[in-house]
C-alpha positions, 0 to 999 in steps of 0.5 A: 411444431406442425408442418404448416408452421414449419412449412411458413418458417422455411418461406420467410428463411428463403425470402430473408436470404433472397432479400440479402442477395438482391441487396447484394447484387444491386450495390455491386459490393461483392465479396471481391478484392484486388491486391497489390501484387498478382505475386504476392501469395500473402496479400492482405485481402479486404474482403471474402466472398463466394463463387456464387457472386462472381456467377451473379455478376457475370449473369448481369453483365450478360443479361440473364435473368435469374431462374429456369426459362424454356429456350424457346422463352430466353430473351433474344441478343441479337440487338447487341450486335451494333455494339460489337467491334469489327476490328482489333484497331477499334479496341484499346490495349489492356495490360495484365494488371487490368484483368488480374483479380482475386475471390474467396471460397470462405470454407472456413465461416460457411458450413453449407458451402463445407457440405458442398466442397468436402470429399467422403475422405475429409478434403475438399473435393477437386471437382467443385474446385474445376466447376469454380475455376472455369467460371473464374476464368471465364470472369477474368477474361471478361474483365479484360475486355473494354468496349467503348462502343458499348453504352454503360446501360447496354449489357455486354455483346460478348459470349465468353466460352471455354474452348480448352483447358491447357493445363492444371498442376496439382501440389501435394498439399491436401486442402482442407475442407474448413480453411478458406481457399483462395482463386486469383487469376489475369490475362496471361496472352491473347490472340484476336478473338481467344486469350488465355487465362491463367488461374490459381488456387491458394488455402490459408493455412496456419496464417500462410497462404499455401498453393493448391493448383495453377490452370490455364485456360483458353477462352474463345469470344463470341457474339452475342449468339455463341455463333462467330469469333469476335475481336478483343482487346489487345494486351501489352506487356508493361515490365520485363516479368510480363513480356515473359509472361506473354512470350510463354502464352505464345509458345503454347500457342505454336505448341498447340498447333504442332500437336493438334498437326501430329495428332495420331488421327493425322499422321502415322506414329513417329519411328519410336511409338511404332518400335514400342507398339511392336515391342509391346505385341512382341512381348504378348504374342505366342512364340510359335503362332502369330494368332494367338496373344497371352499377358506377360506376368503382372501386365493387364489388358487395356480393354479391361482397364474401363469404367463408364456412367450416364449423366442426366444433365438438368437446368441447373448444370447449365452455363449463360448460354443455356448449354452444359457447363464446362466445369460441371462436365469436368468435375464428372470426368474427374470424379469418374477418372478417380473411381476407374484409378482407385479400382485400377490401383487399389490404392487411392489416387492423387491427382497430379495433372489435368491436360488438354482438356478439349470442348469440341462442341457446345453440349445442349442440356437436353443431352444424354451425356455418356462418359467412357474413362480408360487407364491408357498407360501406366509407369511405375506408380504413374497412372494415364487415364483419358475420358471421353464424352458422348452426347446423344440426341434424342431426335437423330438418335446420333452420338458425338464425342463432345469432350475429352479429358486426359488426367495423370495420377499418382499411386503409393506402390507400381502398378500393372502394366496395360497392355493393348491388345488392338490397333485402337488400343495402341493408338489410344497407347502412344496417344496416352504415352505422350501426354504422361511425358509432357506432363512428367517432363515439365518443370512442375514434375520432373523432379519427382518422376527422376526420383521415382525412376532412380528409384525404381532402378530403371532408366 
């Protein structure tokens, strides 16, 4: 076959499959359905679908064109202003059930998409998993919203970004990476211009709809320049399940205010933390001079305990507002936080929580982005690793921390102890402690740290 031939085949294979999106988008027939029931884990489902429809539609409701444009040639928002609410009053109430949907990532018919989603260990890979779940949410909570002083022809006034991601819980089923993988999700509170939004992750397997995750994802609106909050519906509880459901989401919300109150760049370390940093120096330093430090036996250095990347971001990492995507920073984070474990641990580690995953700053495409992961603290089998993201501008020649990102893993056999040997090590210490704790002692998770304790024989 000749390459003009081959090179004319590959043109009509691109139109027939643009044909069929357009064909797609313009009758709204995606591959989404609603169940009965947002419990029910083996609701019947009408159709299946892909992530990428849920990004088309998002597009549409924004207004966004499709393909790559300088910043300086995207089309201006400013003109949706008149349509956004001042005030809470002017929006009707929503219930949970409004916002409640559920999508397919059809693994098991799509053999490109199982190129896409399978690990160099056959499963599928958690960081495409994050990249679908953050723009999930962000789907969710747009449907939450109704405006009635938008015109149905007028696209949504809205910016919708992710301003944290509270938590994501892991089971220890592994997912395959042949089977369909099921992402639903709704409303679960919502303040004046934020809500959050719980979303979970099921595969079919043998007939049964299994879990993989449960997140829950705090999202900001704004207007239409991403620049100032903007109001948004209120939401009612209409049965006893979901005023639970409500006061939990604004438990999480005092709890979220009292750690960022406590936080150590804030206040000193409790009277506890500062016993444990003087226990761990203690156990370091040389019996007869303060000056010099040595490892106890099977402990290791935090400064040692490091890995670091550069991330080029391109257009195609971008989100609606032409900035990086969240998903995509942390599907980089995790991938890298795995890599610094499976050094670390010699083992290859699974990944049993995500918390506190905070957006400090949007980050611009044109951006170096430089990721810097640590192993902060270790229990048992138990590994804490934070990453943090920089950006660096080229035009002030400035670097600033965009995001941080705390995981916790799971190894076969303990590990070594890490041990910090400066004051900001031990902050970053006590900072990794607490987040190994709240996630450890949840409801989720406590029941296989007792174990692992009871059987470790300590206390």
């Amino acid at each position: 076959m000749s390459l003009n031939v081959l090179r004319r085949l590959c043109y009509a294979r691109d139109v027939c499959r643009q044909y069929t999106l357009n064909n797609c988008f313009k009758s709204r027939q995606w591959k989404f359905y609603y169940t009965g029931s947002r419990h029910d884990p083996n609701a019947q489902l009408a159709t299946a679908g892909t992530i990428q429809h849920l990004k088309e539609e998002l597009a549409a409701w924004m207004g966004v064109e499709c393909g790559y444009k300088p910043l300086n040639q995207t089309i201006s928002r400013t003109h949706l202003l008149q349509y956004l609410p001042t005030k809470q009053k002017e929006l009707p109430d929503r219930t949970m059930s409004d916002s409640f949907v559920s999508a397919l990532i059809p693994l098991s018919s799509d053999l490109e998409l199982q190129d896409k989603y399978v690990s160099f260990l056959g499963h599928v890979r958690v960081g495409r998993l994050l990249e679908d779940m953050d723009i999930f949410a962000v789907y969710v909570a747009q449907k939450h919203i109704l405006n009635p002083k938008q015109p149905k022809e007028k696209h949504s006034p809205y910016s919708l970004v992710t301003a944290l991601v509270d938590k994501i819980d892991f089971t220890d089923y592994l997912p395959k990476p042949n089977e369909d993988i099921r992402l639903s999700g709704h409303v679960s509170w919502v303040g004046t211009s934020s809500m959050e939004v719980v979303v979970w992750l099921e595969q079919k397997s043998h007939g049964v709809w299994r879990k993989l995750t449960r997140a829950l994802f705090l999202i900001a609106a704004r207007d239409p320049m991403a620049q100032k909050a903007a109001v948004i519906n209120p939401l009612i509880a209409t049965t006893d399940e979901e005023r639970e459901i409500l006061a939990g989401g604004e438990t999480r919300k005092k709890q979220r205010k009292l750690e960022q109150s406590q936080h150590l760049t804030k206040v000193i370390p409790d009277a506890e933390e500062q016993s444990i940093i003087h226990g761990l120096f203690v156990r370091s330093v040389d019996e007869v001079s303060l000056k010099s430090r040595k490892l106890p036996a099977g402990c290791v250095w935090m400064e040692d305990c490091t890995l670091s990347n550069i991330i080029f971001s391109h257009p195609e990492d971008r989100n609606l507002h032409h900035k990086v995507f969240g998903g995509f920073l942390m599907r980089q984070a995790m991938e890298l936080s795995w890599a610094l474990g499976y050094i670390f641990s010699k083992y290859r580690p699974a990944l049993k929580s995500i918390s506190n995953i905070s957006f400090n700053r949007p980050v611009d495409v044109s951006s170096l982005i430089r990721m810097h992961a640590y192993v902060v603290f270790t229990q048992l089998q138990y590994i804490q690793v934070t990453v943090y993201a920089e950006c660096w501008d080229s035009g002030s020649g400035m670097t600033a921390t965009s995001n941080t990102f705390h995981f916790t893993y799971e190894v076969p056999d303990q590990v070594p102890e890490v041990f910090p040997r400066s004051y900001q090590d031990a902050m970053m210490y006590i900072d990794g402690r607490r987040h190994f704790y709240n996630v450890m002692t949840s409801n989720d998770n406590v029941n296989d740290y007792v174990h692992a304790k009871n059987t470790d024989g300590t206390k």
